[in-house]
N, C-alpha and C positions, 0 to 999 in steps of 0.2 A: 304836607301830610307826612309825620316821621310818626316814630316807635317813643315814645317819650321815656326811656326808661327809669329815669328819677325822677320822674310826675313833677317837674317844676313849671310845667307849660314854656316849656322854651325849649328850642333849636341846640340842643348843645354838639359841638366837634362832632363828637362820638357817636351821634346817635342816628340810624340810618331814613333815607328816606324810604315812603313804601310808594310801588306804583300801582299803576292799573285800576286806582279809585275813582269812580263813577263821581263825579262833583257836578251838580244840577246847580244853576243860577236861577234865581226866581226874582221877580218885579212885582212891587204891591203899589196897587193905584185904587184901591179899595178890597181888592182882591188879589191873591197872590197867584201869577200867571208865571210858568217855569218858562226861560225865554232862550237860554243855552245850556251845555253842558261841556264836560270837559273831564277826559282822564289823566289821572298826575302823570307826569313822566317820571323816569328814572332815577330823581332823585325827589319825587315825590310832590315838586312843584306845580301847578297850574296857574292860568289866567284869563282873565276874561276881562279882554279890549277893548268891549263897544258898551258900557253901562252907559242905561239911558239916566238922566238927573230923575232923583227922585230917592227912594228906599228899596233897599235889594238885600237878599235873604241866598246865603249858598247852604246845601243841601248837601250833605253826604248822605248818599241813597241809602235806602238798607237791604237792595241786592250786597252790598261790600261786604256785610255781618254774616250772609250766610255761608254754611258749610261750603270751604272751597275757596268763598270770597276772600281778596287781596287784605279784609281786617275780619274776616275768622277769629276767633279768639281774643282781640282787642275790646278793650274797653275806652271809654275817653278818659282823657289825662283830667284830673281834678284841681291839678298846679299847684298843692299842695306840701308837695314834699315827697321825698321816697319814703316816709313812714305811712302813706297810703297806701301803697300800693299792694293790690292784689295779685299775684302771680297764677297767669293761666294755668287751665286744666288740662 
């Protein structure tokens, strides 16, 4: 999870990681069953170890969007280019 700041969808040098983002793992076996979670760490990374075979879906909560939360203010990067980009309010 980083700041994407030239919306290219990608990790650049410069660009920082964010922590404290709530990341839910979900399992669909007809039905999608949230089965871990995990907050990034410090430089924004997470993981999750034990995926069962099959189809999985991670989740950025949208506790993270609200007022206060660690992506307040963010939008998702469109990967686009920095001629996208929106600059918060």
């Amino acid at each position: 999870m980083w700041a994407d700041e030239n919306n290219n969808g990608l990790k650049d040098a410069t660009e920082a990681g964010i922590s404290n983002v709530l990341v839910i793992l979900h399992y669909f076996n007809g039905s999608t069953v949230a089965v871990d979670s995990q907050y990034t760490d410090a430089t924004g990374g997470y993981l999750f170890d034990s995926l069962i075979a099959g189809k999985d879906l991670v989740e950025i909560a949208a506790i993270n969007l609200a007022p206060g939360g660690p992506l307040a203010g963010y939008a998702s990067s469109s990967g686009n280019g920095a001629d996208n980009l929106v600059p918060p309010i």
